[in-house]
DRENLOVO-332940 format. One line per field, with one value per residue (C-alpha): residue number from 1; residue in one letter; chain; x, y, z. Coordinates in Angstrom, 2 decimals. Each point is the difference from the previous one (the first is absolute). Layout:
num <- NUM; ...
residuo <- A; ...
cadena <- A; ...
xx <- X; ...
yy <- Y; ...
zz <- Z; ...
REM end
This chain:
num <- 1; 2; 3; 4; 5; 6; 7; 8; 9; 10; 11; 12; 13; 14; 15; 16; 17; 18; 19; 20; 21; 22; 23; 24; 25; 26; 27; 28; 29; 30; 31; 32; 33; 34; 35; 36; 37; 38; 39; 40; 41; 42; 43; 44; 45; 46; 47; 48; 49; 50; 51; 52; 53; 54; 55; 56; 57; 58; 59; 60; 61; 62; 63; 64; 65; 66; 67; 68; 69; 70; 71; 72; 73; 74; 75; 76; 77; 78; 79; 80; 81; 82; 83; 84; 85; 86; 87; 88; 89; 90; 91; 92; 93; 94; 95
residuo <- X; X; X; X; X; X; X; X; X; X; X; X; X; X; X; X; X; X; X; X; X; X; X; X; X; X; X; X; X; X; X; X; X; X; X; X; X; X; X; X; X; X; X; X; X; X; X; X; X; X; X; X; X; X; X; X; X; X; X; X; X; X; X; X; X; X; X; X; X; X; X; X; X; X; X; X; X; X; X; X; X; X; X; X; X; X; X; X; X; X; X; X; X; X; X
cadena <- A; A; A; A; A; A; A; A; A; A; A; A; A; A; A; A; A; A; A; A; A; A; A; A; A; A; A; A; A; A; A; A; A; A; A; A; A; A; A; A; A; A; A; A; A; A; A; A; A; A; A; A; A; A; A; A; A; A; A; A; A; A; A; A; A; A; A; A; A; A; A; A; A; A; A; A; A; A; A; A; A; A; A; A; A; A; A; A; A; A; A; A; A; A; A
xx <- 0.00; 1.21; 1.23; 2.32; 3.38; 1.17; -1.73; 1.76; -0.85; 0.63; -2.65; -2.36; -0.02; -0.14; -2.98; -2.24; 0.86; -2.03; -3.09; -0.25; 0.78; -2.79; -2.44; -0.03; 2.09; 2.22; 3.34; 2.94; 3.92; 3.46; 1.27; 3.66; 0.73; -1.69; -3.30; -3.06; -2.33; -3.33; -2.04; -3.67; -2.27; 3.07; 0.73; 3.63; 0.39; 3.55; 0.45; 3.50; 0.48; 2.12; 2.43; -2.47; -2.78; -2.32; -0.30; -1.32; -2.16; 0.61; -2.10; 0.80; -1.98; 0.48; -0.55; -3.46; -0.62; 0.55; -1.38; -3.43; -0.02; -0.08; -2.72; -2.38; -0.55; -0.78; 3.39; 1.63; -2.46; 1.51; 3.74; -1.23; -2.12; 3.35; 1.84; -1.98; -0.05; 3.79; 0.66; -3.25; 1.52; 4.36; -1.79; -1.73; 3.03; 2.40; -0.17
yy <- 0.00; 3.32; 2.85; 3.07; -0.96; 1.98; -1.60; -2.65; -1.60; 2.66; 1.88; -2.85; -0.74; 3.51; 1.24; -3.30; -1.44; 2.93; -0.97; -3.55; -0.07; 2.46; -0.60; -3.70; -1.16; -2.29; -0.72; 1.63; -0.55; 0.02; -3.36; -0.48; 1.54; 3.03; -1.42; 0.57; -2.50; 0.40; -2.96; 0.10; -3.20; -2.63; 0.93; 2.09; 2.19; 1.34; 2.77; -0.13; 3.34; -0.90; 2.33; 0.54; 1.80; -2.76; -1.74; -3.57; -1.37; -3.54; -1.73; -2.42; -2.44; -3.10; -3.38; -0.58; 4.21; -1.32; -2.91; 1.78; 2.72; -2.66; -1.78; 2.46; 2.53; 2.79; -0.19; 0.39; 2.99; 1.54; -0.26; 1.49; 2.96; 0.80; 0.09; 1.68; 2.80; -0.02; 1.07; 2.60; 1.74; -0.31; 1.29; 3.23; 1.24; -1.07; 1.16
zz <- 0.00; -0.75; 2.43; -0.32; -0.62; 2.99; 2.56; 2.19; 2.89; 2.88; -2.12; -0.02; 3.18; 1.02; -2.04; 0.42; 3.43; 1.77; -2.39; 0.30; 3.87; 0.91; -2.74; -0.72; 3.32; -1.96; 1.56; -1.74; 0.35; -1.84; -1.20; 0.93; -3.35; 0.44; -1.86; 1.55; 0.77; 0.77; 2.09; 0.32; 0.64; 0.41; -3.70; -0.74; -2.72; -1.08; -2.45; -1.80; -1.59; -3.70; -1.49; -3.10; 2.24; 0.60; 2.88; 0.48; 2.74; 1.24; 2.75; 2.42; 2.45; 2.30; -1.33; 1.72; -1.83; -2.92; -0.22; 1.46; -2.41; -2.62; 0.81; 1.00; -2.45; 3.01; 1.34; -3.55; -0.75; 3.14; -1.39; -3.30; 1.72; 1.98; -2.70; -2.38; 2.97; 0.26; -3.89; 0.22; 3.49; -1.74; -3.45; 1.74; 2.32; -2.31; -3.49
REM end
C-alpha cells in the first residue's frame, strides 16, 4: 500500500499510536526493530514500512487463533475488518 516516501516508522508510530490507543483501544508497541505492532483481539498486526513508500501489513496469531479464525467465518471477518481499518486510518494521516 502506498504512503509518502518520507515517512518512516518514528512517524508512524507517532501520528497513529495516539488514534488507535484512545479511539479503538488496540494495544500498540515497537517490535525489537523499531516496527510497530499493533495487537487487538489475540490477533498481531506488524507494519513494515519499505524503502519504495508502501508499507505492508502482516498478521499474526496463536495456533488455536488460527486455526479458529479458519473455521468460523466470524472470527476471520474480524481479522479482515481490522485490517481493512488499519490501511483506511495509515491512508488518511499518511499521505
Amino acid at each position: 500500500f502506498k504512503i509518502n516516501p518520507e515517512v518512516n516508522n518514528e512517524i508512524l508510530f507517532s501520528a497513529t499510536q495516539p488514534v488507535f490507543v484512545s479511539k479503538y483501544n488496540f494495544l500498540v508497541e515497537k517490535n525489537s526493530n523499531g516496527t510497530m505492532m499493533i495487537n487487538r483481539n489475540g490477533y498481531m498486526y506488524d507494519i513494515y514500512i519499505e524503502n519504495d513508500g508502501t508499507f505492508t501489513i502482516w498478521w499474526r496469531a496463536s495456533l488455536k487463533k488460527v486455526f479458529l479464525s479458519l473455521i468460523h467465518y466470524r472470527e476471520y471477518r474480524t481479522l479482515l475488518a481490522d485490517m481493512v481499518l488499519l490501511l483506511m486510518k495509515y491512508s488518511m494521516q499518511l499521505v
